[in-house]
C-alpha positions as CSV (number, residue, x, y, z in Angstrom):
1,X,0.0,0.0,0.0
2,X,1.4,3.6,-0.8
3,X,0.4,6.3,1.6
4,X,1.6,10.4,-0.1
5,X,2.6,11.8,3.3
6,X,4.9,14.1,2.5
7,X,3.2,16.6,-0.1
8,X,-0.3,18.5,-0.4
9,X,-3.0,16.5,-2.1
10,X,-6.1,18.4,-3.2
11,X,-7.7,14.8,-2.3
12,X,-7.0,11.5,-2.0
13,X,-9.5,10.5,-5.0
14,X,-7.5,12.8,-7.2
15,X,-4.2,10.9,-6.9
16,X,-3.0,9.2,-9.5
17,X,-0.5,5.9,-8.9
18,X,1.9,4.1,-11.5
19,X,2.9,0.9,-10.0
20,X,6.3,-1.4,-11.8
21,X,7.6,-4.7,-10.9
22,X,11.2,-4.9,-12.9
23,X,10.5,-2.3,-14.7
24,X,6.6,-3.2,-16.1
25,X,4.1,-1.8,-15.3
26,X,1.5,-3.4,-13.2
27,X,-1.1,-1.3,-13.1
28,X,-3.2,-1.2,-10.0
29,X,-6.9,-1.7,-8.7
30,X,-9.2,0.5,-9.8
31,X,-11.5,0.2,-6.5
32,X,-7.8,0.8,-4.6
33,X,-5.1,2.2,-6.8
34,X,-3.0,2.7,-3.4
35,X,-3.0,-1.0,-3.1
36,X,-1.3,-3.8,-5.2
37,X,-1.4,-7.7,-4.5
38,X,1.3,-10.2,-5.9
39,X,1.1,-13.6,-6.6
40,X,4.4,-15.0,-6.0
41,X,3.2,-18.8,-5.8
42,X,5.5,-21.0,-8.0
43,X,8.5,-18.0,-8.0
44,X,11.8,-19.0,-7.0
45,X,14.1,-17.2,-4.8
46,X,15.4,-14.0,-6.1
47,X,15.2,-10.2,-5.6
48,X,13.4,-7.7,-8.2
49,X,12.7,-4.1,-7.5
50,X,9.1,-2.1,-6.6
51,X,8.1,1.0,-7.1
52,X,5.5,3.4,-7.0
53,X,4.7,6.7,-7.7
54,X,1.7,8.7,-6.9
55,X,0.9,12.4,-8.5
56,X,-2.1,14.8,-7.7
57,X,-3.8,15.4,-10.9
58,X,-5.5,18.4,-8.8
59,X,-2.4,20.1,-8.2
60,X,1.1,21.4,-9.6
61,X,3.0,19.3,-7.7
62,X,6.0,17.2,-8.1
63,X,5.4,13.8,-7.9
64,X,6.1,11.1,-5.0
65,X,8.2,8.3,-6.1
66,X,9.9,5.1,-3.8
67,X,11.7,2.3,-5.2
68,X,12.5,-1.0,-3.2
69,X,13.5,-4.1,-3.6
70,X,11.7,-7.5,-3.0
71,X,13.1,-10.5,-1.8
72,X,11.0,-13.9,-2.1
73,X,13.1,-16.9,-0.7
């Protein structure tokens, strides 16, 4: 789940989120953008980066952006 707590949002219904697994994007929920859900059932071990960024379409604001990696052993 991605929480903007660091910048001014007009709303929360007016954010927009891009969600990427290595580099794809995964799109997200429409009912709960904020939210994603992998399936990791049959993957081996290994590490692949996350990221999400979330921009106000509201406001003229730089967008939020975090990148991680994820480890499934």
């Amino acid at each position: 789940m991605a929480e903007p707590f660091f910048f001014y949002v007009s709303s929360r219904k007016s954010l927009r989120y891009k969600w990427e697994v290595s580099g794809n994007d995964i799109g997200g929920s429409p009912e709960n953008p904020q939210s994603i859900t992998l399936d990791t059932k049959g993957l081996e071990a290994s590490i692949f980066p996350l990221s999400v960024s979330a921009d106000d379409r509201d406001e003229m604001v730089s967008p939020a952006y975090k990148s991680l990696n994820f480890q499934i052993e």
